[in-house]
N, C-alpha and C positions, 0 to 999 in steps of 0.2 A: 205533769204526770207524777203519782205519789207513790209508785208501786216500781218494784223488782219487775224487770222485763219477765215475760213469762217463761220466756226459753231461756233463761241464767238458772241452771240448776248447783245447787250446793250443795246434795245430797251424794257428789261424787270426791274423789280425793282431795288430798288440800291441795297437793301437787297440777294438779290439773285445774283445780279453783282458781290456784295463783297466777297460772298461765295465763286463763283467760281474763281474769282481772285486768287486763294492762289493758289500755284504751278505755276501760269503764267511765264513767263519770260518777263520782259520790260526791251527794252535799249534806249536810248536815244543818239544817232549818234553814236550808235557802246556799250555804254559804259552804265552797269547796273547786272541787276541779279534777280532773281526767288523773288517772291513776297510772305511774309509770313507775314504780318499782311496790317488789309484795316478796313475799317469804313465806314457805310453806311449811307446819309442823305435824306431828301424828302423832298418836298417843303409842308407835312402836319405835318414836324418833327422839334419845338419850337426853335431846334440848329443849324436848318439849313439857312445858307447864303440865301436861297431864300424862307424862310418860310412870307418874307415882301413882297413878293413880286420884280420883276426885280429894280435891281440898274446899275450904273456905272459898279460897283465892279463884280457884280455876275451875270452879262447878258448871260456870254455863259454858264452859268447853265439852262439855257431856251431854248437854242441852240439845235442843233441837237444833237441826244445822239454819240456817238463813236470820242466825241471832251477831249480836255485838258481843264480844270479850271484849271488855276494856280492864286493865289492869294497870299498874303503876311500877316503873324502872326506874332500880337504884335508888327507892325514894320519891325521885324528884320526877318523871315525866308520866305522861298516860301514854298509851300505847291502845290501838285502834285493831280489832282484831273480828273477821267473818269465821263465823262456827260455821264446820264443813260435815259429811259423809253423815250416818245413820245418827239418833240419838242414843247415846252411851258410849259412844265411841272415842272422843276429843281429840278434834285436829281444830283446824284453825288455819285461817292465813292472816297476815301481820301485814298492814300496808304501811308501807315502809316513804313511800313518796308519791308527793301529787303535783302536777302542772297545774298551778293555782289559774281559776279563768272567770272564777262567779264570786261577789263579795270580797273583792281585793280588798278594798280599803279598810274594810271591817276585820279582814285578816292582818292587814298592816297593825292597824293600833292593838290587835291582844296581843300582835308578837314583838309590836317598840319596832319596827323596821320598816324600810320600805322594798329591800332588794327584792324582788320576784324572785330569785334562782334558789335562795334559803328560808323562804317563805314558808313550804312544807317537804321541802327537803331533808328528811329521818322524820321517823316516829312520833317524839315528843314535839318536834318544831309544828308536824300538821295537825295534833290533836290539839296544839294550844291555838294556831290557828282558826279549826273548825270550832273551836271553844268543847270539844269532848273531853270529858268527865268520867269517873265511876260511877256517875250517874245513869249513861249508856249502856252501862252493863246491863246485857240479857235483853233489850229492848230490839224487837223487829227490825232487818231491813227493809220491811216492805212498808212501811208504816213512819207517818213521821214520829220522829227529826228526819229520818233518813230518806234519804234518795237517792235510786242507783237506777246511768241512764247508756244505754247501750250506746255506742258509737252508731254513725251513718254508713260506715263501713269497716269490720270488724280486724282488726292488729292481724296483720301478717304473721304468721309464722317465721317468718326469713327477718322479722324486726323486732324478735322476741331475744335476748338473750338472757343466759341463766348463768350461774357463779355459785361461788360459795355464800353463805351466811354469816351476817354482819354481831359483834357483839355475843358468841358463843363461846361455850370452853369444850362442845364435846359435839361429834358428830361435824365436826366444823368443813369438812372436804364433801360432805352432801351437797348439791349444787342444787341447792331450793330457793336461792333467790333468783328472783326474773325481774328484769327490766325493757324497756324502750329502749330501743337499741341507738345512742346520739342523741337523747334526753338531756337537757341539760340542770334539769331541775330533781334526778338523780342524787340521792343523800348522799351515793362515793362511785367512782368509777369501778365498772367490772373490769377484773384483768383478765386473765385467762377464758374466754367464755366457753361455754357450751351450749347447743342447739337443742 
């Protein structure tokens, strides 16, 4: 199957994007795994790349939602990002981690490893994983490379946990990062959580 399930809509908050992200499966040209941790931004949210308003950098965060942002941190990573709510809007959610289960080995040799548990464990480790690029930028989910596959039975609420956001300097007590709750392939443990 090549296509965004039909009932995954992304034309609603990131927050609520992000939520149900968990349990997704994304691959990218074959090669990926079930989505257990994400983070949500708005463009009314001080951390978010289009809280200034559209740049160069962060245009197709204003794009139509069910697109890629991919963008590059610090430099050195790529970072994997679903456009959310209406177009001109810019939110976005950040997957943050995957439970690697399709194209292991082929994830193993881009990332020099073999551990499963930091495989795609943060941002930068899954996109060099998946082998994503700035290349992705702006390119369909529903379309390949991409593919995004609903679970067989959809993430509990009760196994959804939420925290703060990883790598901020502002807005940082907004608890818009969600995880699997007992994931061990989680980029860091959440403390405190909230439901």
């Amino acid at each position: 199957m090549n296509t965004v399930p039909v009932n995954f809509d992304f034309s609603v908050s990131s927050v609520e994007v992000a939520r149900r992200l968990i349990g997704v499966t994304v691959l990218v040209n074959g090669v990926g795994g079930r989505i257990v941790e994400t983070e949500a931004y708005d463009r009314e949210d001080p951390a978010s790349h289009s809280f200034a308003g559209p740049t160069s950098r962060n245009i197709t965060m204003f794009g139509a939602c069910g697109h890629a942002y991919v963008y590059r941190s610090y430099g050195i990573h790529w970072c994997l990002n679903f456009v959310c709510r209406e177009e001109g809007h810019g939110a976005g959610v950040l997957i943050r981690a995957l439970e690697p289960n399709t194209g292991i080995e082929l994830m193993q040799k881009r990332r020099g490893m073999e551990t499963l548990r930091l495989l795609c464990a943060g941002p930068g480790r899954l996109c060099q994983a998946l082998g994503v690029t700035r290349e992705h930028d702006g390119m369909r989910l529903n379309t390949a490379p991409f593919e995004l596959l609903l679970p067989d039975q959809p993430v509990a609420e009760a196994d959804i946990v939420a925290g703060a956001r990883i790598g901020i300097s502002k807005a940082v007590d907004i608890p818009w990062r969600f995880g699997l709750a007992g994931s061990r392939f989680l980029s860091r443990p959440f403390g405190r959580s909230h439901k």
